[in-house]
C-alpha positions in Angstrom: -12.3 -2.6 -1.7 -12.1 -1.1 1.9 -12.5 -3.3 5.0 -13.3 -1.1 7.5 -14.1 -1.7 11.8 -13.5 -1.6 15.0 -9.8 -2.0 15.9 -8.3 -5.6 17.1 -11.4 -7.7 15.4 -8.8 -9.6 12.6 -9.0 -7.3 9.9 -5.1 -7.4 8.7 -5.5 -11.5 9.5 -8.4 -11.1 6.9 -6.2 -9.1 4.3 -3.7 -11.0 5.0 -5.3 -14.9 4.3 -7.2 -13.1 1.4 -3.7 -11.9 0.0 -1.5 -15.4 0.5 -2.2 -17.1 -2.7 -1.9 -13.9 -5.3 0.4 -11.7 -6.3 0.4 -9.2 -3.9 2.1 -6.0 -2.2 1.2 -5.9 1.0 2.1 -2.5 2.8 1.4 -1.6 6.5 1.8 1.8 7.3 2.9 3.7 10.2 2.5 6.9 12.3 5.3 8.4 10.3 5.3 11.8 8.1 4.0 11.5 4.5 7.3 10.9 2.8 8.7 8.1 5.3 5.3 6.5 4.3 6.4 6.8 0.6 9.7 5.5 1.2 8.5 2.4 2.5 5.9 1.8 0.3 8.2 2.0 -2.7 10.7 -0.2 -0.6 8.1 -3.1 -0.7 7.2 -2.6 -4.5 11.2 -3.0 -5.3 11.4 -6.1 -3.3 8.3 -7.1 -5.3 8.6 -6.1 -8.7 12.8 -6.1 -8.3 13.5 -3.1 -10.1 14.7 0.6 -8.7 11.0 2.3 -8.1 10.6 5.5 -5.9 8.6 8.5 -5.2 5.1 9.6 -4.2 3.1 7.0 -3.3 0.5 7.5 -5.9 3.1 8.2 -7.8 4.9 4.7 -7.5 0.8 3.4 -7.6 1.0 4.9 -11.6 3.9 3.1 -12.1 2.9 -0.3 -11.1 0.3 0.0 -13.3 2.3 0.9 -16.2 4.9 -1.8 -15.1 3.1 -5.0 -14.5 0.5 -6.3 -16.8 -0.7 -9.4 -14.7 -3.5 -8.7 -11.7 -2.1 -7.7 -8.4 -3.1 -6.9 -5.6 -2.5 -4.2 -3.7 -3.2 -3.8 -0.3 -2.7 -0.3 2.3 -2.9 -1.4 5.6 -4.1 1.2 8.8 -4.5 3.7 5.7 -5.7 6.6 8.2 -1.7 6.8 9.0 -1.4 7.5 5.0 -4.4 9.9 5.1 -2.9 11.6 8.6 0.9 11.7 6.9 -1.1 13.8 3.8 -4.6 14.3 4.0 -4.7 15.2 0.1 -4.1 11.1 -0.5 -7.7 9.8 -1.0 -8.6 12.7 -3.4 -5.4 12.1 -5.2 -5.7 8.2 -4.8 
């Protein structure tokens, strides 16, 4: 799903009610290059799934799907920093 608007209108408080009562990873990302991006991400899906997990971040999205069986969800916050940090990511996503 992609929520998509103007900026300061409540969309991360929307994600973020939406997300609060299910399994989730919940990733913000940030005007850094593509790897720092990665880095993070896979950060939050150790914290989460508590095992060692690293990599490309569609990489580390293959995983999680291999790894957990129950629904989660996943959600990419200000994803234009992801698509600025490598501009191959939707395609590849």
């Amino acid at each position: 799903m992609i929520i998509y608007g103007r900026r300061r209108v409540g969309k991360t408080r929307l994600l973020a009610e939406f997300a609060k009562d299910k399994p989730h990873i919940y990733y913000i990302a940030t005007e850094f290059p593509y790897e720092i991006i990665s880095k993070e991400f896979s950060d939050s899906v150790k914290e989460f799934l508590h095992m060692p997990i690293s990599g490309d971040l569609v990489e580390v999205l293959d995983a999680i799907a291999d790894i957990y069986r129950e629904r989660l969800l996943i959600v990419l916050d200000e994803f234009q920093y992801i698509v600025d940090g490598d501009p191959t990511f939707p395609s590849r996503l």
